[in-house]
N, C-alpha and C positions, 0 to 999 in steps of 0.2 A: 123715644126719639131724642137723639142728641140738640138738647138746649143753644146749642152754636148755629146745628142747619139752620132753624126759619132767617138768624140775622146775613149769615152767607147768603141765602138765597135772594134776599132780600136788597144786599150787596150787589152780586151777580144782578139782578133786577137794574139797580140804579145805574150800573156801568154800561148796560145795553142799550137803555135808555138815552142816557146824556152821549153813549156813541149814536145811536139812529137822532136825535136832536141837532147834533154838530153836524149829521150829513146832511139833513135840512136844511139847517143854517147856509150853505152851499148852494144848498138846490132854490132855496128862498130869495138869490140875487138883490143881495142887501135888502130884507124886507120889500120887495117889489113885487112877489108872487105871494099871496095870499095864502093859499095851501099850503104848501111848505113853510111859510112864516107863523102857522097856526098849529101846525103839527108838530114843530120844532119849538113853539112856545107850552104845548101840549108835553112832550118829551122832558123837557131839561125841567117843567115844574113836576112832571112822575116822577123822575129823578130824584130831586131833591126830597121829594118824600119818602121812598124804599130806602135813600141813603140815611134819612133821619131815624127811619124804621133800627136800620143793622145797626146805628148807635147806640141803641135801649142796652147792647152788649157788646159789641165791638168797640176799643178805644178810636177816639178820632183820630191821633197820627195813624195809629194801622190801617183804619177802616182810609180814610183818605189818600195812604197811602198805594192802597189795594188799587180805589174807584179812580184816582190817576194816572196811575200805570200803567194799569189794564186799556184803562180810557184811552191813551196815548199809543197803546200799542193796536187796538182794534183801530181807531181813527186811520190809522198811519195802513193799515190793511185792507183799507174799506175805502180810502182815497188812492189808492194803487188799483186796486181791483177794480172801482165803480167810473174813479174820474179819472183813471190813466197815469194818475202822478209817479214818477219814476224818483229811487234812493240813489242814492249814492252811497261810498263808503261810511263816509261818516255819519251821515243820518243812520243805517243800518247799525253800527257799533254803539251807539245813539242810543237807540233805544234796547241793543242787548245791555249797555251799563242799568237803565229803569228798569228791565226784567230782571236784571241781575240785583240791583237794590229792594226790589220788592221780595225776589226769592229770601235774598238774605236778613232780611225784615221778619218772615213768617217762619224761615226756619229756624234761626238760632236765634232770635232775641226775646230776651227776657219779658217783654213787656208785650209780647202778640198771646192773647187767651188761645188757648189748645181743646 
């Protein structure tokens, strides 16, 4: 097995996480629902640990760069979808420039492990 999957997965892990977290944080109405403010503090500390995980190999600008992006773009999908929030152009362009910096991040630079 490739030495990179467990830190990708592990990646992948922490971005899912700190997105299902921040939809909590939502649902939590500034710390006033208990449930949601516990699941959400549950989340964002799993998080931080899978994301400390994928650092054992991942450099930190990469890996950070990945678990933000990604983060901003499932958030951005997941408040459209869940809580109705509508784009506009420029948020949409928005976030194709962060997809488009993370692409160009992982494909051509020098300093992303392959």
């Amino acid at each position: 097995m490739n030495p990179l999957f467990p830190a990708y997965a592990a990646l992948a892990a922490a971005i899912v996480l700190e997105v299902t977290g921040s939809s909590l944080l939502q649902k939590s109405q500034q710390f006033s629902k208990l449930m949601p403010t516990l699941g959400m503090a549950l989340c964002f500390a799993a998080s931080l640990y899978f994301l400390s995980f994928a650092l054992k190999t991942i450099p930190l600008g990469v890996a950070y760069a990945i678990w933000a992006g990604l983060g901003i773009v499932l958030t951005t999908v997941v408040s459209v979808v869940i809580f109705r929030m509508s784009l506009d152009i420029a948020a949409i362009v928005g976030i194709a420039l962060i997809v488009a910096g993370v692409l160009v991040m992982n494909l051509l630079s020098g300093s992303v492990v392959h």
